[in-house]
PAVEXLUM-612034 format. One record per atom (N, C-alpha, C, O): x, y negated, z. Coordinates in steps of 0.2 Angstrom, whole numbers, plus 5000, padded with zeros to 4 digits. Layout:
BEGIN
XYZ
...
REM end
This chain:
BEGIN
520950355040
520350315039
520450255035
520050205035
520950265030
520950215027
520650225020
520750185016
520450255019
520050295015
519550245014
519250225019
519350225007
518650165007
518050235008
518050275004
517750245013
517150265012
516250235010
516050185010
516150285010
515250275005
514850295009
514850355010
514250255011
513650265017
513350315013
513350315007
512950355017
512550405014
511950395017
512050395023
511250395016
510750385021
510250415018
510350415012
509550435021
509250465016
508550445024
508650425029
507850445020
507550425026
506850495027
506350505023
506850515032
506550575033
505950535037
506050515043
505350515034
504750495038
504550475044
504750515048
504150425047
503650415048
503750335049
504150315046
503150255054
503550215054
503350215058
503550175062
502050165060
502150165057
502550115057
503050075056
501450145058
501450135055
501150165057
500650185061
501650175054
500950165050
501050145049
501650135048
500650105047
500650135050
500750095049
500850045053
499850165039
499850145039
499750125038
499750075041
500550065052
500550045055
500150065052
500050115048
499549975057
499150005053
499549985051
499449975045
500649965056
501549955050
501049975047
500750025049
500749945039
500049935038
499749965032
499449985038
499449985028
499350055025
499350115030
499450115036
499150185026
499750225029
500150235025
500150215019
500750275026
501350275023
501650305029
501350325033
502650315028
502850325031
502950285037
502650235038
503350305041
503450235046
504250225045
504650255042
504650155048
505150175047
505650205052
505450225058
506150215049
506750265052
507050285046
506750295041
507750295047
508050345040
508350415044
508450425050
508450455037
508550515039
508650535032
508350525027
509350575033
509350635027
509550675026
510150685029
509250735023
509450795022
509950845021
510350805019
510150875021
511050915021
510950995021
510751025026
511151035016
511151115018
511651125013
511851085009
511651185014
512251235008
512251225002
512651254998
511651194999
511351194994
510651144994
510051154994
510951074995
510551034995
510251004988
510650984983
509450994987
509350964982
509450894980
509350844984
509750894974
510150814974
509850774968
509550804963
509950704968
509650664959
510450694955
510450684949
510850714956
511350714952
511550774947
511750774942
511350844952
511250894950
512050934951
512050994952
512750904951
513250944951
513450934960
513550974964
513450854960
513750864968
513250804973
512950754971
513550824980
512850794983
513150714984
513650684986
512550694981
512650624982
512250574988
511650554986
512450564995
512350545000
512050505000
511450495002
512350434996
512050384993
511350374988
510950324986
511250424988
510650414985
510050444990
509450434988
510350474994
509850504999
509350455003
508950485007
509250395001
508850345005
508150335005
507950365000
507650295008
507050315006
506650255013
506650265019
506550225011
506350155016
506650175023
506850225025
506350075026
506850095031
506550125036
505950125037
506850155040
506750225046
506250225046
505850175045
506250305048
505450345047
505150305048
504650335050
505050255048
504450215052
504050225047
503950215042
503750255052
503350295052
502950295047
503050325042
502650275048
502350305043
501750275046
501150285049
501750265046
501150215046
500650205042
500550165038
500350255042
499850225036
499650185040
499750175046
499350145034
499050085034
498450075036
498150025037
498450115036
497450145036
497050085032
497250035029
496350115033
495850085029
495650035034
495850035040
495249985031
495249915037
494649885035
494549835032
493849935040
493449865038
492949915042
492949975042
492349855044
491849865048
491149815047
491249765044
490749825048
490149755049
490349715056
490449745061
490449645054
490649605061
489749585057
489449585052
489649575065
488749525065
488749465070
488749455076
488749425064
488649355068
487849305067
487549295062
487649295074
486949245073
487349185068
487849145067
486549185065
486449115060
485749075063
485349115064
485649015063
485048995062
484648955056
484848905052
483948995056
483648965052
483048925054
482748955058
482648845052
482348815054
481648825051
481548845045
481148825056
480448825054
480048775053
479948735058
479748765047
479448685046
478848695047
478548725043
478548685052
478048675054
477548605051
477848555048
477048615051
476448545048
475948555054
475748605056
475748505054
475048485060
474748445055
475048395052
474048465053
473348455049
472948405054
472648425059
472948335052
472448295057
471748315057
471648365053
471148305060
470548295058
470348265052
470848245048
469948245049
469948215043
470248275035
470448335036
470248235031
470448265024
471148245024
471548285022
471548175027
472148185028
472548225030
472348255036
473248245026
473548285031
474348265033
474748255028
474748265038
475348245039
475748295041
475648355043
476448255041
476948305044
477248295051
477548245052
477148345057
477448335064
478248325062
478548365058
478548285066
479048265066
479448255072
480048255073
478948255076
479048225083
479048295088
479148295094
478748365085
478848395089
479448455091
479948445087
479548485093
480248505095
480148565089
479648585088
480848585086
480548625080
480848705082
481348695085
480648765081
480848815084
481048865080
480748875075
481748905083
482248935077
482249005081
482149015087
482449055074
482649145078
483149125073
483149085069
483449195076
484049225074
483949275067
483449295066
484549275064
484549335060
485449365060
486049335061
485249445060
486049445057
486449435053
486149475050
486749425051
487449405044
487849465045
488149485050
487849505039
488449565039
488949535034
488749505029
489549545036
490249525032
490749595032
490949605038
490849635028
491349675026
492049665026
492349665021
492149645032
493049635034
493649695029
493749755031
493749675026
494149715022
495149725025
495549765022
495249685032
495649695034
495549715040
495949705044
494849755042
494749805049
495249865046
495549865041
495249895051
495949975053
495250005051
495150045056
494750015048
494250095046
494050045040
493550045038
494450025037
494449995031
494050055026
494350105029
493850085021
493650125017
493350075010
493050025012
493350085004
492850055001
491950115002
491950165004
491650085000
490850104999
490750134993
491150134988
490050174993
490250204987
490150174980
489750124979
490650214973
490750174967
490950114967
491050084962
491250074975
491750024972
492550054974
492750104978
493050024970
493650024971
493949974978
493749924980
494550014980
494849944987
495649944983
495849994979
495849924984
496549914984
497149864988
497349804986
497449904991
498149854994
498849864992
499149914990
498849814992
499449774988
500049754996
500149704999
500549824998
501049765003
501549775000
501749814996
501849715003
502749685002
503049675006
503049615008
503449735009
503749705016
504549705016
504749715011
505049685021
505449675022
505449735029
504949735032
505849785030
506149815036
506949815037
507449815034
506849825043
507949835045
507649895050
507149905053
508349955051
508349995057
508949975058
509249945053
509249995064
510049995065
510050005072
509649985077
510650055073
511050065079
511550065080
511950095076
511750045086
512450045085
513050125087
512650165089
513650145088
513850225089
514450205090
514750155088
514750265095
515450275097
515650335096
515350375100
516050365091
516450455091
516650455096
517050415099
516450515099
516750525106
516850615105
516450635101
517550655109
517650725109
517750745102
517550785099
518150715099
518350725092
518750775092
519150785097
518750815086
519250895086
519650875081
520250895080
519450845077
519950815069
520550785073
520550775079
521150765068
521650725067
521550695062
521450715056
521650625063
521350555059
521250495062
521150445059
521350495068
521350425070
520550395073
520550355077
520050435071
519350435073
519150415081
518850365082
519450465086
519150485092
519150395095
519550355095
518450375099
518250315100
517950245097
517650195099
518250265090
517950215085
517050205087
516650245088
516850135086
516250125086
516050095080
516450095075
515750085079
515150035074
514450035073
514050085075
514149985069
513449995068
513150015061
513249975056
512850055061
512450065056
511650025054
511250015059
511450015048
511149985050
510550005039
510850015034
510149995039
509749995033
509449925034
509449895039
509049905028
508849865025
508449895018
508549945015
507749855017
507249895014
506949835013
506649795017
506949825005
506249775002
505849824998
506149864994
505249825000
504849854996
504049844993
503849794995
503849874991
503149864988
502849934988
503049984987
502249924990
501849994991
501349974990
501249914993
500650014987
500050004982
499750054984
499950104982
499050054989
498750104990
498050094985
497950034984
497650134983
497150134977
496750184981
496950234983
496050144981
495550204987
494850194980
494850144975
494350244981
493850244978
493450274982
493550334985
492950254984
492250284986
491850324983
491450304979
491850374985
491550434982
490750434984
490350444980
490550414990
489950404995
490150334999
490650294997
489750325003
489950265007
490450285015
490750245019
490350355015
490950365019
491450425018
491750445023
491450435013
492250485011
492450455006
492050455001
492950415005
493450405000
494250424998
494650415003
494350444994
494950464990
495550394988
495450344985
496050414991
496650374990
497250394987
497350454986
497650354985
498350364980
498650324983
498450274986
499550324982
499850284986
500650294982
501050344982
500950234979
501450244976
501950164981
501850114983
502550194980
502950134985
503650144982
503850194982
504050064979
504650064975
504950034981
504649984984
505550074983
506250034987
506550014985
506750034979
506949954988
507549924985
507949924993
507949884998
508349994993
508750005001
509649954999
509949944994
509649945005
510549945005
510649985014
510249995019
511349995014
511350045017
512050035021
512450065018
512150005027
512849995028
513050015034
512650015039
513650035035
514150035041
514750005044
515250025042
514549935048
515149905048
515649925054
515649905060
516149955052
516749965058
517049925063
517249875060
517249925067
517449885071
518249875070
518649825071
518349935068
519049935063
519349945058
519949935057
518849975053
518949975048
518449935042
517949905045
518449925034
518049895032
517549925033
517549985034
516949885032
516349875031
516249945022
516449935017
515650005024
515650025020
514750055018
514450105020
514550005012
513850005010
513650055002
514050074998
512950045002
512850084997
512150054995
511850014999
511850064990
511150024989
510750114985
510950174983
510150084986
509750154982
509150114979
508950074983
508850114974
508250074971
507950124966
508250164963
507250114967
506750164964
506050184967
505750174973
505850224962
505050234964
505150294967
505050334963
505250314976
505350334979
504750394982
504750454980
504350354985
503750374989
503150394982
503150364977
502850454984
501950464981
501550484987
501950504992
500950484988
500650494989
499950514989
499750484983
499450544991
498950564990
498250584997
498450625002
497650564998
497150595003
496550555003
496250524998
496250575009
495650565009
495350545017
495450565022
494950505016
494550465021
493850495022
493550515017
493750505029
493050505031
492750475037
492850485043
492250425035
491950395040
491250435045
490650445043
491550465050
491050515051
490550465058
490150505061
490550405060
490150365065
490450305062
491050295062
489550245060
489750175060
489150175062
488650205060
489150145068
488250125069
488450025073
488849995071
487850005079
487949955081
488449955087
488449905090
488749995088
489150005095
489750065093
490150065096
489750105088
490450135087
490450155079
489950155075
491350165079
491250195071
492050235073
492550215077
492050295069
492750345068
492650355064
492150335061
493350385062
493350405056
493850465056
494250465061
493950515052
494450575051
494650565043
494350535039
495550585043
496050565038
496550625038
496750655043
496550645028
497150675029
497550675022
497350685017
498150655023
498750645018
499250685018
499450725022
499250675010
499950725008
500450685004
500150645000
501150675006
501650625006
502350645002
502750635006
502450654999
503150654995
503550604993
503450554990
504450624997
504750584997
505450594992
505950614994
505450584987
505950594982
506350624986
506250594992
506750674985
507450724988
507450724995
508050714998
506850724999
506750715005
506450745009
506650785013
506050745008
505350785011
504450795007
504150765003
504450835010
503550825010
503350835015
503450885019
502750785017
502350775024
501750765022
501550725018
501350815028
500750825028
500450785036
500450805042
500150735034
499750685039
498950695041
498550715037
498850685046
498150715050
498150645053
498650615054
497450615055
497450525059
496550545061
496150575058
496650505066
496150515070
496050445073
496450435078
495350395071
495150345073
494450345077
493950365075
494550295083
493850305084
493850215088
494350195091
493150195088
493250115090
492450095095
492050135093
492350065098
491850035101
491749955098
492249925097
491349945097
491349855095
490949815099
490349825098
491349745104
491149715107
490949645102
491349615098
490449625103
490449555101
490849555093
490649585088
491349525094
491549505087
492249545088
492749515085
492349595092
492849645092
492549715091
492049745091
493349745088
493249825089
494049845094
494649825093
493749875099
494149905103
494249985100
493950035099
494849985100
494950085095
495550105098
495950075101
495550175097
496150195098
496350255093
495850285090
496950285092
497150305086
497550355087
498050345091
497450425084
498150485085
498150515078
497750545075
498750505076
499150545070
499850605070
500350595074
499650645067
500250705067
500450675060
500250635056
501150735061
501350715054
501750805054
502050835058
501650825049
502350895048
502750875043
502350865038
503550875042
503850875038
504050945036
504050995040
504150955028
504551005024
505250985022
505350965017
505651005027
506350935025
506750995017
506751055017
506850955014
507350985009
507950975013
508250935015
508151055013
508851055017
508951085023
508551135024
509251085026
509451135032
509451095040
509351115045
509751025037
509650965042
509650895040
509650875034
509450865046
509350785043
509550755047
509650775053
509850685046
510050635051
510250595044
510150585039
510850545049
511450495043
512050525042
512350565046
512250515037
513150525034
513550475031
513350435026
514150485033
514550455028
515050495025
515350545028
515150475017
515350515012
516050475010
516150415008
516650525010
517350495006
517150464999
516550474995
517650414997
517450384990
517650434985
517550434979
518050484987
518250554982
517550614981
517550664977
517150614986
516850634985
516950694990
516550744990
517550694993
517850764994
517750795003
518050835005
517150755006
517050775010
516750735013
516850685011
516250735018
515750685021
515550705030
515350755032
515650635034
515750665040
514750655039
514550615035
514450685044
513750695045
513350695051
513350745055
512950645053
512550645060
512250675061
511750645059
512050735062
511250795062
510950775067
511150785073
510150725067
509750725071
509650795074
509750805080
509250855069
509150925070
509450965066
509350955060
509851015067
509651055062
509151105060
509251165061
508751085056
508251115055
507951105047
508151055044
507651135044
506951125038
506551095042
506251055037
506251085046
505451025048
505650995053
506151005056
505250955055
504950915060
504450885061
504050885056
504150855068
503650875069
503450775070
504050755071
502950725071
502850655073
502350655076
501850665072
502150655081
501450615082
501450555086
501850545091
500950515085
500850445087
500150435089
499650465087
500250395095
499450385100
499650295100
500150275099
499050275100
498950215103
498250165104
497750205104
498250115104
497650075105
497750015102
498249985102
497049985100
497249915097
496449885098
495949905100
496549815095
496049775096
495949745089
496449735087
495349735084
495149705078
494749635081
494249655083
494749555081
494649525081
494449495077
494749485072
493749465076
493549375071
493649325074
493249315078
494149295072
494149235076
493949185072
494049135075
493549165067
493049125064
492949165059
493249215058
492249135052
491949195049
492549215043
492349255040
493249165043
493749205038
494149235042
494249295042
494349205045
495049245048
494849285055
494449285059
495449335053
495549395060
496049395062
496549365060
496049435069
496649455070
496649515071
496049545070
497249555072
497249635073
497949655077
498449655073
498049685084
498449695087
498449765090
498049795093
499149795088
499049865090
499749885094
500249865092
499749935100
500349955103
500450025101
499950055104
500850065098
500850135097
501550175102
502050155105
501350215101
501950255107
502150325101
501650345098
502750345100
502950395096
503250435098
503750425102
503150495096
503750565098
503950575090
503550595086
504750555089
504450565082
505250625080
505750615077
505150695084
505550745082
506150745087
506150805091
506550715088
507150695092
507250615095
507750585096
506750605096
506650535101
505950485101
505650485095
505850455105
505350425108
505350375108
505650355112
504750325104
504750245103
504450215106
504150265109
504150155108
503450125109
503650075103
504250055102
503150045099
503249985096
502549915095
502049955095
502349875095
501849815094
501849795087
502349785084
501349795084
501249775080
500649715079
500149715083
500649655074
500149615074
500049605066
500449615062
499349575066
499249535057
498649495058
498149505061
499149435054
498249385055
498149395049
498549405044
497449375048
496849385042
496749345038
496549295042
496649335033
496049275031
495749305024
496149325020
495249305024
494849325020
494249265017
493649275020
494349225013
493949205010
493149215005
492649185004
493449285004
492449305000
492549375002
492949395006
492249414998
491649474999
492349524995
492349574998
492749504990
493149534989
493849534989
494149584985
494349484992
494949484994
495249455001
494949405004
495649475002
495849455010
496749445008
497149475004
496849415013
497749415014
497849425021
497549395026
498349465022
498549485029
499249455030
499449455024
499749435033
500249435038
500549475043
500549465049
500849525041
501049565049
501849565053
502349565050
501749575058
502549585059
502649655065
502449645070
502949705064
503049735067
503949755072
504349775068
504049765078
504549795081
504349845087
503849845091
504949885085
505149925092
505349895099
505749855100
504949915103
505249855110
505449915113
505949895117
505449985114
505650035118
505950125113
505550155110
506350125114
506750195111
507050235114
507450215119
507050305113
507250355120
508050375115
508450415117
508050335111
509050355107
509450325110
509950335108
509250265117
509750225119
510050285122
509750335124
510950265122
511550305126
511150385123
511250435126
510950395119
510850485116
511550495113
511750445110
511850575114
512350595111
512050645105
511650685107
512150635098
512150705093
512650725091
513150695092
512550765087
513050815087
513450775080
513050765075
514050765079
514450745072
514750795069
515050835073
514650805063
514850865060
515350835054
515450785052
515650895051
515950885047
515650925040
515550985041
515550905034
515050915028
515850935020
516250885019
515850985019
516150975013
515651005006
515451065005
515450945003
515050974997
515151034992
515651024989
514851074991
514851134989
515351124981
515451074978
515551184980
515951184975
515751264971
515651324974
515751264965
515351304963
515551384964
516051404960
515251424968
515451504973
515851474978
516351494979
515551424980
516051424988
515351384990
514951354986
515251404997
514751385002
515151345008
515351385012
515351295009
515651265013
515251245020
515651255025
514551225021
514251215025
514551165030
515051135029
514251155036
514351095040
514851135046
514751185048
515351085048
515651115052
515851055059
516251005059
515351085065
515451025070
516150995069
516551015065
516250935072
516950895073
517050855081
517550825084
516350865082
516150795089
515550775089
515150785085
515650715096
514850675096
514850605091
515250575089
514150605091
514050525093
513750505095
513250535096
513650455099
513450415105
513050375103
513450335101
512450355103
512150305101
511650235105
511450235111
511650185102
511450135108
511050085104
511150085098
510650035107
510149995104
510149995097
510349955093
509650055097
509050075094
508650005091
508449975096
508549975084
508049945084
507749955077
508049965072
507249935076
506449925070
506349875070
506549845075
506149845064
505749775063
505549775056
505849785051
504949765056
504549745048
504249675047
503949655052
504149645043
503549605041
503649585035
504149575032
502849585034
502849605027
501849545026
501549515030
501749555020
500849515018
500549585014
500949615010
500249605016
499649625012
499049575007
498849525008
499049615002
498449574997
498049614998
498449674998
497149634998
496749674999
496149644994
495949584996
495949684988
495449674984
494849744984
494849804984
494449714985
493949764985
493449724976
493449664974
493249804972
492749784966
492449844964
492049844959
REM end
C-alpha cells in the first residue's frame, strides 16, 4: 500500500432532488457512482481513467428541480366614496358616515412554487449554484489478496460546486418544454487512516438535459401536473425520468405531494467507487451492482408557503429507493420575489436517514484492459460501510420574460 493511489469516482444519478429536489430543478440527485466493464467507455480513449469518471455530487438525485409557481390570492381593499346631496342646489360631501369596502382578488405568479411552468410564449429560466458533499466512511474486511489491506478503514468522500441552467418555454399555458445543461467542478478524496490521503479532481460541462411539462389541473382548490425527462451524464449514463405532482391550496398554502421514477442506462457492466494505482496498472473497485441499469424512485410531501406578498417558504420530506439503498432526506428554500419577473431562492438540503449504514459490498479487484486481453473484475473481499451522508446548499436565480 505504499503505492500513491488515485480516487476514481464517477456519479451514477439521482439526488434530489431533485430534486429537481425540488434538491432544486430537476436534475440528478446526489450520490456518486461509476461505471466499470470489459470495455468501458472512457474520455481518454486507450485506458480507463477513473478519475475522470465523476459527475456531481451523489446521485442525488436527481432532483429535479421542478417548475415552481401557482396563483396565491390575496384580499385587497378598496374604498367607496360616497357623496350625500343636501336639499337645496348645494351639494356636500359625507364624511361623518362610516365608509364601506369589498374585496377583490390580487393574482401574483410565484415563480418559486414546485408547479413552476412558464405560460404560453414567455420564457422561465433558473439559474442554481450550489455547493454539495457525499461521504462515508469503510472498513476491508475478508480480504483474499496479500498487501497489507485486510481491516484498513477510511473515508471517502466528494465535493461538488456547480452550476446548472434550466431554460423552459411555454408552448400553451400548460405544457412547456425544457433544456438543462450543468458544469462540475468535483474533487474526489480518500483519506486513509493509514496511509496518505489520496484525491482527484474532474471539471466540465458534464450533465445535458432535455423534457417537458404538463399542467393537467390549476383551478381554486387543486393544480397537478405530469413531467418527463431525458438526462445524459458524460461517460455515465443516460436517465429517463417520469414525476408526478399533485397539490390542494389552503389559504396562502399549497399542500402537494410528489413521485418520480427514474431508469438508468449505465455505460458499463457495473457501478459503484474505485480506486486506481498511480501506474495505472490496476484498480481496487466498490460495485454497488453489478449491472447495465438501475432503477430510483422517490415519494414525498411538501408544503409551498407566502409568508408575506414577496417572500415564501417551501418545505419538502422525500423518502428514496434509489437501486441498492434507501434514504429519507428534508429539504428547505426561502423565497423572495420582488416583481412579476424574478425571484431569488436559498435552499439547503440533507440526508437524515440511509439504509448503507453497516451494509457490506462486494470489493473487487479491476485490471484495465490491455489491447486482446479482457481482464475484467475479479472479487478480492468486502466493504463495509458506515455513516452514509448528503448535503447541499445552494441559491437559485429565477427569471421569467
Amino acid at each position: 500500500m505504499k503505492k500513491q493511489l488515485a480516487l476514481l469516482v464517477g456519479a451514477v444519478a439521482i439526488a434530489g432532488a431533485i430534486p429537481a429536489g425540488a434538491e432544486t430543478n430537476w436534475g440528478t440527485r446526489a450520490g456518486s457512482s461509476a461505471t466499470v466493464s470489459s470495455n468501458p467507455a472512457t474520455r481518454t480513449r486507450q485506458s480507463v481513467d477513473y478519475a475522470k469518471y465523476q459527475t456531481r455530487s451523489n446521485t442525488a438525485t436527481y432532483t429535479r428541480q421542478d417548475g415552481k409557481n401557482i396563483y396565491y390570492t390575496q384580499p385587497s381593499n378598496r374604498s367607496a366614496l360616497y357623496k350625500q346631496y343636501a336639499s337645496g342646489n348645494s351639494q356636500s360631501v359625507r364624511t361623518s358616515r362610516s365608509e364601506t369596502t369589498r374585496s377583490e382578488l390580487k393574482r401574483k405568479y410565484y415563480l418559486a412554487h414546485p408547479f413552476y411552468q412558464p405560460l404560453k410564449g414567455n420564457f422561465g429560466s433558473v439559474t442554481d449554484l450550489s455547493y454539495a458533499t457525499n461521504m462515508y466512511d469503510f472498513t476491508l474486511h475478508d480480504i483474499s489478496i496479500v498487501g497489507g489491506i485486510e481491516g484498513q478503514k477510511g473515508t471517502w468522500k466528494n465535493t461538488q460546486l456547480s452550476i446548472k441552467e434550466d431554460f423552459s418555454y411555454g408552448i400553451t399555458d400548460k405544457i412547456a418544454l425544457v433544456g438543462m445543461l450543468r458544469y462540475e467542478m468535483n474533487e474526489n478524496k480518500v483519506d486513509w487512516k493509514a496511509f496518505e490521503a489520496d484525491k482527484s479532481d474532474d471539471n466540465g460541462l458534464n450533465v445535458f438535459g432535455i423534457g417537458a411539462q404538463f399542467r393537467m389541473v390549476d383551478n381554486a382548490d387543486w393544480i397537478s401536473e405530469a413531467a418527463a425527462y431525458f438526462e445524459h451524464q458524460k461517460d455515465i449514463a443516460n436517465s429517463y425520468i417520469l414525476e408526478l405532482k399533485a397539490g390542494y391550496k389552503v389559504s396562502r398554502s399549497t399542500i402537494y405531494g410528489l413521485l418520480r421514477g427514474q431508469y438508468l442506462d449505465i455505460d458499463g457492466d457495473a457501478y459503484g467507487n474505485g480506486i486506481e494505482a498511480s501506474d495505472s496498472s490496476y484498480a481496487m473497485f466498490l460495485a454497488y451492482e453489478l449491472d447495465n441499469k438501475a432503477f430510483y424512485v422517490e415519494g414525498g410531501i411538501g408544503v409551498f408557503s407566502v409568508l408575506d406578498e414577496d417572500w415564501t417558504l417551501n418545505v419538502e420530506g422525500i423518502f428514496g429507493h434509489y437501486d441498492w439503498h434507501d434514504q429519507f432526506a428534508i429539504k428547505a428554500e426561502i423565497g423572495w420575489q420582488p416583481n412579476d419577473w424574478i425571484a431569488l431562492g436559498l435552499y439547503g438540503r440533507a440526508s437524515l436517514y440511509d439504509s448503507a449504514e453497516d451494509k457490506d459490498k462486494d470489493l473487487y479487484w479491476y485490471q484495465p484492459s490491455i489491447p486482446g486481453v479482457d481482464a475484467g473484475l475479479t472479487k478480492i473481499g468486502k466493504m463495509n460501510l458506515s455513516n452514509n451522508q448528503e448535503m447541499s446548499v445552494g441559491m437559485r436565480v429565477v427569471f421569467q420574460f
